[in-house]
C-alpha positions in Angstrom: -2.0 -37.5 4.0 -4.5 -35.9 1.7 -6.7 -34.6 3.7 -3.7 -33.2 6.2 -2.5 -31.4 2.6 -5.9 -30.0 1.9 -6.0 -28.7 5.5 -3.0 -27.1 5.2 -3.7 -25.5 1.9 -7.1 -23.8 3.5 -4.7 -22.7 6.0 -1.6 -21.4 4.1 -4.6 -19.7 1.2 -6.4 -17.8 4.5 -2.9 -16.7 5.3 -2.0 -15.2 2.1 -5.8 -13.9 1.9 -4.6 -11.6 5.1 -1.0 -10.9 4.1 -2.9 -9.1 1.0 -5.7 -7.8 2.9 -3.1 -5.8 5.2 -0.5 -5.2 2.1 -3.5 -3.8 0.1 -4.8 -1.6 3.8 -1.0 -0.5 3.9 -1.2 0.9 0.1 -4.3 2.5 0.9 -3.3 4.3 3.9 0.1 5.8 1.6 -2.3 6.5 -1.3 -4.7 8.5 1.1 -1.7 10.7 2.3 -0.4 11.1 -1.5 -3.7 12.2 -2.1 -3.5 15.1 0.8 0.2 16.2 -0.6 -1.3 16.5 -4.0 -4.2 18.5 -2.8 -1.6 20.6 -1.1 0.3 21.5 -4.0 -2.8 22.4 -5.9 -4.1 24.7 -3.4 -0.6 26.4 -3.3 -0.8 26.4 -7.0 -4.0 28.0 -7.2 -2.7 30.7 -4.7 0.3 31.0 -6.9 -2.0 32.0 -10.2 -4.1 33.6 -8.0 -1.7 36.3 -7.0 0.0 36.4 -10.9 -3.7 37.5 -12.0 -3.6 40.2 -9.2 0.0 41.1 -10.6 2.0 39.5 -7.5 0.3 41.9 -4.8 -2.8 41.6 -2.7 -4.1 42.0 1.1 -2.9 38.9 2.4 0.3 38.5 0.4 0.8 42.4 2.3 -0.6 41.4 5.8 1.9 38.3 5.3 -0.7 36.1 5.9 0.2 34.6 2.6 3.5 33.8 4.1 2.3 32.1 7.5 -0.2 30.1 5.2 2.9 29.1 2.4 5.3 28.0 5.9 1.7 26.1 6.7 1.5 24.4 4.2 5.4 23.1 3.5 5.3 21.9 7.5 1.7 20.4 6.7 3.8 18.5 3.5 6.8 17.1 5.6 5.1 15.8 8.2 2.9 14.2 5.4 5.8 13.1 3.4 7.6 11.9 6.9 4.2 9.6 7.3 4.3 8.1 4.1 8.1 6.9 4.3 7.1 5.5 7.4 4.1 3.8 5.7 6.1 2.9 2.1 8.6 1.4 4.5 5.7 -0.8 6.3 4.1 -1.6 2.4 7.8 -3.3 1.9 7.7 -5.3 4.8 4.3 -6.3 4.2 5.4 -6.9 0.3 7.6 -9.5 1.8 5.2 -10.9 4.0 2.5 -11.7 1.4 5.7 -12.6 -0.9 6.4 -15.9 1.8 2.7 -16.8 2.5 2.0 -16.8 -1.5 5.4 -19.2 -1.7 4.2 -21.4 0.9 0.7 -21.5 -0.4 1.9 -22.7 -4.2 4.5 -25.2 -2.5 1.4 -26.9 -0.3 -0.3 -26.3 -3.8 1.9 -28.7 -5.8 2.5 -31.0 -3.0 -1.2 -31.9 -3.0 -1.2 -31.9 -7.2 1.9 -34.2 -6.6 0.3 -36.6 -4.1 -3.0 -36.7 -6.1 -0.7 -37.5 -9.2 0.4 -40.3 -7.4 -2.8 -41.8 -5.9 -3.7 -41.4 -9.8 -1.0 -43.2 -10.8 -1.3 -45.8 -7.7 -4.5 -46.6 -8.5 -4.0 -47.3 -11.9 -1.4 -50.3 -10.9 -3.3 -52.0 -8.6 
């Protein structure tokens, strides 16, 4: 039975070990498209100043390049933002996931603390 336990407990830890590894891929995958909204906002930020220093006028604010490249840059955030509820909604999933394989590996855990505790216990009777 022991050996049938410890089996099972290299096989439920490899499991969580994967649940992680794809939960922690998941979170990196968001935090990479955070990252790309944030860089976003701090470009049109830096346009923003840019075009206060020049007291709100300049070529391409005239040409209305400045507007194509604002309308740019809002479609260029939704479709990020769109991605990352898709992915936040994948990191939950996977949340749960690595939530049940970390149950089942400290249940197989205290099973085999429980059976060693008896063997102890067995051995000491006999």
């Amino acid at each position: 039975m022991d050996k049938q336990l410890v089996a099972l407990r290299n096989l439920t830890g490899l499991v969580l070990d994967a649940e992680r590894m794809k939960l922690q891929q998941i979170i990196k995958a968001e935090q990479d498209l955070a990252k790309q909204v944030a860089e976003l906002d701090r470009e049109s930020n830096k346009r923003a100043a840019q075009l206060l220093a020049k007291g709100g006028m300049d070529t391409a604010l005239l040409a209305g390049a400045d507007l194509r490249w604002q309308n740019w840059v809002q479609q260029q955030k939704r479709s990020l933002n769109t991605r990352r509820s898709a992915i936040l909604a994948k990191q939950e999933e996977q949340r749960l996931k690595a939530q049940k394989a970390f149950g089942q590996a400290e249940a197989v855990a205290r099973l085999l603390e429980k059976s060693a505790e008896e063997a102890r216990l067995k051995s000491g009777r006999a």
